[in-house]
PALUM-845818 format. One record per residue (C-alpha): residue in one letter; x, y, z; residue number from 1. Coordinates in steps of 0.1 Angstrom, whole numbers. Layout:
BEGIN
(r "A",(X,Y,Z),NUM) ...
//
This chain:
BEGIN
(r "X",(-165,194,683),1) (r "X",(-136,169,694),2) (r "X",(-112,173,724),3) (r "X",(-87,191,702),4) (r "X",(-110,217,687),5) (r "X",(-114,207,653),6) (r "X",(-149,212,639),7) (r "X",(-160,181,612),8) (r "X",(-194,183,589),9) (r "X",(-209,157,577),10) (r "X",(-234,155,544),11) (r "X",(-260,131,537),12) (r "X",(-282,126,515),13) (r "X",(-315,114,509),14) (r "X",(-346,117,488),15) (r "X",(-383,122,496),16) (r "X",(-417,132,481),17) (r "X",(-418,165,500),18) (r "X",(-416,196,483),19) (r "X",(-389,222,486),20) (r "X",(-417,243,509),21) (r "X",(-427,212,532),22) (r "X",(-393,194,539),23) (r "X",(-380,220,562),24) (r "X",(-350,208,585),25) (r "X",(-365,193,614),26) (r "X",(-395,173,593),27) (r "X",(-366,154,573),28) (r "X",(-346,151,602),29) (r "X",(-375,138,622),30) (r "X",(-384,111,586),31) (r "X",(-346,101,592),32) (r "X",(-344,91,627),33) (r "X",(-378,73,625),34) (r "X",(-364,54,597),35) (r "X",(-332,40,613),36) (r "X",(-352,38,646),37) (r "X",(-368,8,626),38) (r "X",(-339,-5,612),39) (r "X",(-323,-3,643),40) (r "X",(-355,-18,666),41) (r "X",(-367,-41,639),42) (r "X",(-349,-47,613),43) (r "X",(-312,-57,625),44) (r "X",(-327,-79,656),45) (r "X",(-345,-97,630),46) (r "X",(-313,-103,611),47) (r "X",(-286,-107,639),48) (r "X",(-305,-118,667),49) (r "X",(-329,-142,648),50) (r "X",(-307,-150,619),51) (r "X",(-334,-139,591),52) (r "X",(-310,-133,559),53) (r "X",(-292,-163,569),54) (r "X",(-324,-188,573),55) (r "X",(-330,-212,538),56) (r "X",(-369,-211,543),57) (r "X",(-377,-198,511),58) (r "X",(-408,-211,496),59) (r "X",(-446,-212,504),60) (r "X",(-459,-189,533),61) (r "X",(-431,-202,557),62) (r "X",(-410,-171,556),63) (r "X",(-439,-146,563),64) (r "X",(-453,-167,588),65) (r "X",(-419,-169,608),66) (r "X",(-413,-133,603),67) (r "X",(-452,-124,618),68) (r "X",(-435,-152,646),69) (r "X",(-405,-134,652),70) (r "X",(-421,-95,650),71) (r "X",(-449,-111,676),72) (r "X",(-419,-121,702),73) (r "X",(-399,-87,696),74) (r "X",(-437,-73,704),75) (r "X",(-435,-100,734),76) (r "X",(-400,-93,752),77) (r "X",(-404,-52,744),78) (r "X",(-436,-52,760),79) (r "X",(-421,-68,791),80) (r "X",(-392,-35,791),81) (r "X",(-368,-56,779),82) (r "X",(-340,-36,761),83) (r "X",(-317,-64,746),84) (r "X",(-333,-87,730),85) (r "X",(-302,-113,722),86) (r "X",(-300,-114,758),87) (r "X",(-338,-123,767),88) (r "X",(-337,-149,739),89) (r "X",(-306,-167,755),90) (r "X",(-321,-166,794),91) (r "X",(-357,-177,782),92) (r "X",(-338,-207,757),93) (r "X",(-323,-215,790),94) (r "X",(-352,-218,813),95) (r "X",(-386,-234,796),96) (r "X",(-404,-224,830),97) (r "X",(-399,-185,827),98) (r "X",(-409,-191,788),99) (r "X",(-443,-205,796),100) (r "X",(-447,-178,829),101) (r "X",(-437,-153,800),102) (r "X",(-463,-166,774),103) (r "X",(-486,-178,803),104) (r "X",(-487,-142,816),105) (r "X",(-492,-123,786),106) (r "X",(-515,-147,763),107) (r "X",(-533,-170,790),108) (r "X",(-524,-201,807),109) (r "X",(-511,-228,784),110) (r "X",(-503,-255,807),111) 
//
């Protein structure tokens, strides 16, 4: 309900492989917000935080090895609480000492 009273519904739609009897309201509401909680967490940092769509390696393994790269640092920084990753990736780009504590800490001693 808004401020002035006005009630608003919304429609979506979607489609799934459940059967009228198994996709009650609450299991495809559940599917939905699991999905986008992807897209959301995964998905769009990929994209606008590590420029995926926008990077020209194309050919060979290169792309899946960077994306395993850049899905093992989201792992990384969410395992360390961080919340916004565009954030952590600008203060550890600005300090190589907190990088390797970061690594260091979490996957041995490298120097």
């Amino acid at each position: 309900m808004l401020t002035t009273g006005q009630v608003s519904e919304e429609v979506r739609y979607g489609v799934t492989s459940l059967g009228w009897q198994e996709a009650d309201a609450r299991l495809v509401e559940a599917l939905w917000r699991g999905h986008w909680g992807i897209e959301n967490k995964v998905h769009y940092v990929r994209d606008v935080t590590f420029g995926e769509d926008a990077s020209r390696i194309r050919v060979g393994q290169a792309p899946q090895a960077l994306a395993a790269l850049r899905n093992g640092l989201l792992t990384l920084l969410r395992s360390t609480g961080v919340t916004n990753i565009a954030d952590a990736v600008r203060s550890y780009a600005a300090s190589l000492p907190e990088t390797f504590q970061l690594l260091g800490g979490r996957l041995g001693v490298w120097y």
